[in-house]
N, C-alpha and C positions, 0 to 999 in steps of 0.2 A: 063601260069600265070593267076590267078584269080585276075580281079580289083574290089575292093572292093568301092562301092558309098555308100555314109551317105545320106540318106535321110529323112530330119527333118522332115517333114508332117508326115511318117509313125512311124518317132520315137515319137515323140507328141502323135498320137493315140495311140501309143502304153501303154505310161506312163497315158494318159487320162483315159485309158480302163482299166489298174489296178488298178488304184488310184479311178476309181466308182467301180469295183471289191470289194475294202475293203471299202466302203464308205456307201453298201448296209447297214451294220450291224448298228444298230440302236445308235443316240449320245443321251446319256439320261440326261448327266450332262449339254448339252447346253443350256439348259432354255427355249428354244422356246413355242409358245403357241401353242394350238391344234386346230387355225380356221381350215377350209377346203382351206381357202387360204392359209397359211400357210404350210400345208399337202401337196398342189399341190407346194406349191413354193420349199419345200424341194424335193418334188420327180422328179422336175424340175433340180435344183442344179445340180443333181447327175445325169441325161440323156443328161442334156446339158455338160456334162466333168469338169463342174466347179472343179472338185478336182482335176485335171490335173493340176493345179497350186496355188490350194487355200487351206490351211488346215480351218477346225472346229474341236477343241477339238485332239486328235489324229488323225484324220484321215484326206485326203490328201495329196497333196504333197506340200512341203514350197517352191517351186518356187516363190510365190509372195502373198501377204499379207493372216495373219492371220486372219480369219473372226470370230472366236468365239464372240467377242463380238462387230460385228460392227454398232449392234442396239445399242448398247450405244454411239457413236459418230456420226452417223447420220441419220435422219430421214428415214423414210420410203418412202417418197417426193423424197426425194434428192438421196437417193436411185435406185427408178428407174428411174429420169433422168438418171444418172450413167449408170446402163444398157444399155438404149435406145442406147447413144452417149457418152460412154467416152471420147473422144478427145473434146467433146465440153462442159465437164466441166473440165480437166484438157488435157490442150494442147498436151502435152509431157509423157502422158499416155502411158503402154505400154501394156493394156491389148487391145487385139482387138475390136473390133463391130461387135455380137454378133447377127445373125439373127434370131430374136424372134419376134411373136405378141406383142402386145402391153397388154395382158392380160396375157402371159405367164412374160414379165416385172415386172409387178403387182405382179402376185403373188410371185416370185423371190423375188422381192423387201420386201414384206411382213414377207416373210421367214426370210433374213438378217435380217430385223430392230427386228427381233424376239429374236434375237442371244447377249445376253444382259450378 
């Protein structure tokens, strides 16, 4: 008899790793600007698995909020707090903390507030 084990960490990767699979192909209607910070922050996005559970425009996966236009409700500030320590601007948050530089933050953040 084969026993069969679910294991979430490699299922996550798994959906993490197709969802930047379709995430590579370019979102043209999302409005973002063309800094360099920006450019890192999207190409960030998508290395860090962020579509693993975020859609922009069609692509990712809708496990948890829509970001196409999350530059229109919050700043670029507030933004990468968010990054750094979600639980410590929303308590009961359920996205995790996310081990990044403080410049890869930034540019992430940059990216979002771009997304309008």
């Amino acid at each position: 008899m084969i026993a069969w084990a679910w294991d979430a960490r490699a299922a996550w990767a798994a959906v993490a790793g197709a969802a930047a699979a379709i995430a590579v192909a370019p979102i043209a209607a999302s409005g973002q600007g063309g800094t360099a910070l920006t450019s890192e922050g999207k190409r960030l996005f998508t290395e860090q698995g962020c579509y693993g559970c975020h859609t922009i425009g069609k692509a990712g996966t809708p496990i948890a909020n829509n970001l196409s236009q999350v530059g229109s409700k919050y700043t670029e500030s507030y933004l990468g707090q968010w990054l750094s320590d979600p639980k410590q601007q929303k308590p009961r948050a359920h996205m995790p903390k996310i081990e990044m530089s403080e410049a890869d933050a930034r540019a992430i953040a940059a990216y979002l507030a771009s997304l309008k």
